[in-house]
N, C-alpha and C positions, 0 to 999 in steps of 0.2 A: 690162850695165846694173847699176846702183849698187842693191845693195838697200838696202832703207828699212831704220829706226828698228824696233826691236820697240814694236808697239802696247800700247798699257796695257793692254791686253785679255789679252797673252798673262800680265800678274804680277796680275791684277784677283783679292784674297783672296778667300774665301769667294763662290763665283757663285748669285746667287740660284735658289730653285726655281720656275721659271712656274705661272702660276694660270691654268688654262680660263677662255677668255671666252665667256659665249653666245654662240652664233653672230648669234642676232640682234640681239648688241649690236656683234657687232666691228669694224661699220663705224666707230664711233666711236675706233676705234684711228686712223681714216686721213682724218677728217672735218674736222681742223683743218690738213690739206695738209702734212702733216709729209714731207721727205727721207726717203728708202726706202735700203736693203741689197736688192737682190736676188739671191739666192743661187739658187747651180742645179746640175744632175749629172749627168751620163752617160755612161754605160759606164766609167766610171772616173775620166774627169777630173769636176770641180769648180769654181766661178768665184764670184765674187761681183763686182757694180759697184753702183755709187750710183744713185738714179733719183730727181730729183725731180717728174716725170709719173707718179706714181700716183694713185690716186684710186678712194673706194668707187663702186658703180656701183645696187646695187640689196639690199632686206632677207633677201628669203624665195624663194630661198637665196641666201646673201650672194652677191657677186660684185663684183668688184674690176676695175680698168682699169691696164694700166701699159703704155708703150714704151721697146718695147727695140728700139736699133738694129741696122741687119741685118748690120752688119759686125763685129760686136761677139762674142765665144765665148761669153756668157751668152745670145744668141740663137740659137747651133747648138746650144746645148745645151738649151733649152727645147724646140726642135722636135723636137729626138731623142725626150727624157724628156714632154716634154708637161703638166711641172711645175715650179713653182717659188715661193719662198718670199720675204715683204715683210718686212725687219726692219729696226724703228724705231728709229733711234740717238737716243743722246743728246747735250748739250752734250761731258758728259766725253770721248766718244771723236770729236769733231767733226773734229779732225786725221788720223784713222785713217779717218773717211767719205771726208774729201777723198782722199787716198793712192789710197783703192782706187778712187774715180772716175777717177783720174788714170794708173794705170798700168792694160794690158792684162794679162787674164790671158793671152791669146796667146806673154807672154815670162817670166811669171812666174807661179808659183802665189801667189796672193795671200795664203793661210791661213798658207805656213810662212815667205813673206816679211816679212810680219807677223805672224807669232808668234797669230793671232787663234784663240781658243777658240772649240769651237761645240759643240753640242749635237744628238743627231739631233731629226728633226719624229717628227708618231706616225701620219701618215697617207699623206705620200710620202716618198721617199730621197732626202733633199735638205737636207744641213748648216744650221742654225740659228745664228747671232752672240751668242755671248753677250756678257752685257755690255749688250744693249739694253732698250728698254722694253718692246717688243709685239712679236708675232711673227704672219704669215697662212700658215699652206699652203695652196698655189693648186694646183688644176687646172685648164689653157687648156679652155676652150671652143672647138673650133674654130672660124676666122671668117678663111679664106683672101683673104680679099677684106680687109679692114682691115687682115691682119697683113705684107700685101705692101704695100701702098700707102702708107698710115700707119705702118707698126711698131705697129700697136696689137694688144695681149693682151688678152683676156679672159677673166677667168677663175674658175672657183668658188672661194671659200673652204672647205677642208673642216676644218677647225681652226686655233683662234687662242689664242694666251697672252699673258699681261702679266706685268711685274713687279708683283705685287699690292701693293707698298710706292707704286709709281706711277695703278697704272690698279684700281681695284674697282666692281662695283655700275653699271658702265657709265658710269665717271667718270675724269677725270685729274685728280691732286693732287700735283702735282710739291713732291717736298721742300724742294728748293734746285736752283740757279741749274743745275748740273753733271749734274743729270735731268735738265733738261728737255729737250725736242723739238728737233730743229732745220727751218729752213725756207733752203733755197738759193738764194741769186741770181746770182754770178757772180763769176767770179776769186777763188774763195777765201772770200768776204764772204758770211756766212748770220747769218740772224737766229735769236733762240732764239723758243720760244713764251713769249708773254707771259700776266698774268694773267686769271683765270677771271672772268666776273661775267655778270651774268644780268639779264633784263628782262622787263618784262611787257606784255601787249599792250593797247596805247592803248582803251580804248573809246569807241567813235566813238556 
């Protein structure tokens, strides 16, 4: 297999330091349906794939929803480890999303293929992407029955980070075009998150 391009990630100057997000704020990391990194670990190996089926699930205590297919190594290696991590990319590295959705880690290690910088989490053993907006560590809630049928995870949030130049105070303020979120549809084609704006409720 032809390896990819070194991702920008791996020459990316100065990498920001994450800022703690309340817990009970950090569904709003994942509330505007942003494309996902799911990262994972065990026994040695490591994987990362793209997921745009993630989704917050619940506040107190957070808990989070993703599928991951059963054929997949970042699914042998959830069930081994029993954890895994949701990280938010941005426009800037939207190329390097696509890649890793695209190739298996089955035939390649996707981290030294592309060159991708990571950071550990502080709550499981489980590589972090730098370079992105938000970050969740997860632990599966077991739920045998969903995770056979559906591929569906569920799972606690037990810490979360943002880039605090992106995300504070339980907000996103994306600087420019190359932060922002992305959102996936098909063949390569994803939309960026567009802007913010607020409304108030009609009184009847």
């Amino acid at each position: 297999m032809m390896t990819p391009p070194p991702s920008p990630l791996a020459i990316m100057p100065n990498p920001i330091t994450p800022a703690p997000v309340e817990l009970a704020k950090c569904y709003r990391l994942l509330n505007h349906g942003p494309t996902t990194l799911v990262t994972s670990a065990h026994n040695g190996v490591r994987n990362v794939m793209a997921a745009a089926w993630a989704m917050p699930l619940d506040f107190d205590p957070p808990k989070v929803l993703v599928v991951v297919d059963s054929r997949t190594l970042t699914r042998e290696l959830i069930e081994g480890s029993g954890v895994f991590a949701l990280n938010i990319p941005t426009r800037a590295i939207a190329e390097t999303t696509l890649t890793v959705g695209t190739l298996s880690g089955r035939d390649v290690d996707k981290f030294d293929a592309l060159g991708l910088v990571t950071m550990p989490a502080r709550t499981i053993d489980v590589p972090l992407v730098a370079g992105c907006a938000g970050w969740l560590e997860c632990r599966v809630i077991p739920e045998p029955h969903n995770e056979k049928r559906y591929d569906l995870f569920i799972a606690e949030v037990t810490a979360a980070w943002a880039d605090p130049a992106l995300f504070s105070n339980g907000r996103w303020h994306f600087t420019d075009a190359g932060s922002k979120t992305l959102h996936y549809l098909a063949g390569g084609a994803f939309f960026e998150t567009g802007e913010a704006f607020t409304v108030e409720v009609k009184q009847l």
